[in-house]
C-alpha positions as CSV (number, residue, x, y, z in Angstrom):
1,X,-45.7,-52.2,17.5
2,X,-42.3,-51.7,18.7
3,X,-41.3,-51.2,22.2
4,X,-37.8,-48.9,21.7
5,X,-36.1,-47.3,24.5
6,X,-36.1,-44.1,24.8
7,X,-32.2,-42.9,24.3
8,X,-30.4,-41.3,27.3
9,X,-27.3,-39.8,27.2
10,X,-24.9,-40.4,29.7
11,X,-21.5,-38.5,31.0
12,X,-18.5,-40.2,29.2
13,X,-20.7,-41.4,25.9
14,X,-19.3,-40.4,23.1
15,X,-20.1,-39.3,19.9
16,X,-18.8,-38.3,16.2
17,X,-20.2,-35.8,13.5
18,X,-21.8,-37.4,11.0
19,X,-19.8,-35.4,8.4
20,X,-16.3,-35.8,10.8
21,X,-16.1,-39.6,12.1
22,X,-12.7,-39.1,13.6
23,X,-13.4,-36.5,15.6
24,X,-14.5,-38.3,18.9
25,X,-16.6,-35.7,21.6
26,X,-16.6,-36.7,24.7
27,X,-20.1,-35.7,27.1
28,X,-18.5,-34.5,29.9
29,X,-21.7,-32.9,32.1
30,X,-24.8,-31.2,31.9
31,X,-25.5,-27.7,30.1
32,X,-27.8,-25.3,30.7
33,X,-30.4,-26.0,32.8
34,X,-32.4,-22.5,32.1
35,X,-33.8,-24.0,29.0
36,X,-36.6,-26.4,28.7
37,X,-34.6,-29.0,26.2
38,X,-31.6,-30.4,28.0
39,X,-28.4,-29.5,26.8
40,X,-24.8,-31.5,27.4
41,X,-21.3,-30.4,27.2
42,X,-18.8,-32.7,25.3
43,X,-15.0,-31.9,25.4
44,X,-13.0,-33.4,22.2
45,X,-11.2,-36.4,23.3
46,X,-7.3,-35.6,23.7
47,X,-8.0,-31.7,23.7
48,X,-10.3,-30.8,27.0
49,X,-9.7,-27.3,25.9
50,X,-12.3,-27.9,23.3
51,X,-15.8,-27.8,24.8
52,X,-19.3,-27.7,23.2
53,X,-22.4,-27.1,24.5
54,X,-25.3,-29.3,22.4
55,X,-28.8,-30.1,23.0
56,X,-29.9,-33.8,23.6
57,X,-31.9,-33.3,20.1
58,X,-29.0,-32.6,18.0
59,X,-26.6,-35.4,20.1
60,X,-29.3,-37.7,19.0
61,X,-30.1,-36.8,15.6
62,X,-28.2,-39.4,13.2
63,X,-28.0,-36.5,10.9
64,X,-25.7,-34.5,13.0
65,X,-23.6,-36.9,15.7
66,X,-23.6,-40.8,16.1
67,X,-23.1,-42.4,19.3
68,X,-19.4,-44.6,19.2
69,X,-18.7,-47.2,21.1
């Protein structure tokens, strides 16, 4: 019925927490690739020091991060 596109995350997208919208993350290259569901890392914006490693499933889950423009 409806033709959507699957998402794909990109380095330099960026996303919030759904419960934190002004903390910006940052994808900043791939994770793991041992694992057989991909994984990013995102740095905070402003404090590099601050890395994350996440799974493409939670990064896309509107219940835990939205994608900002």
């Amino acid at each position: 019925m409806f033709n959507r596109k699957p998402q794909k995350i990109e380095i330099g997208d960026r996303f919030v927490k759904a419960d934190d919208l002004k903390t910006v993350w940052v994808v900043s290259g791939l994770g793991s690739s041992v694992v057989p569901i991909q994984h990013f890392q995102v740095v905070r914006e402003g404090y590099e020091s601050r890395l994350r490693t996440l799974s493409e499933q939670v990064l896309l889950d509107p219940q835990y991060y939205v994608r900002v423009k």
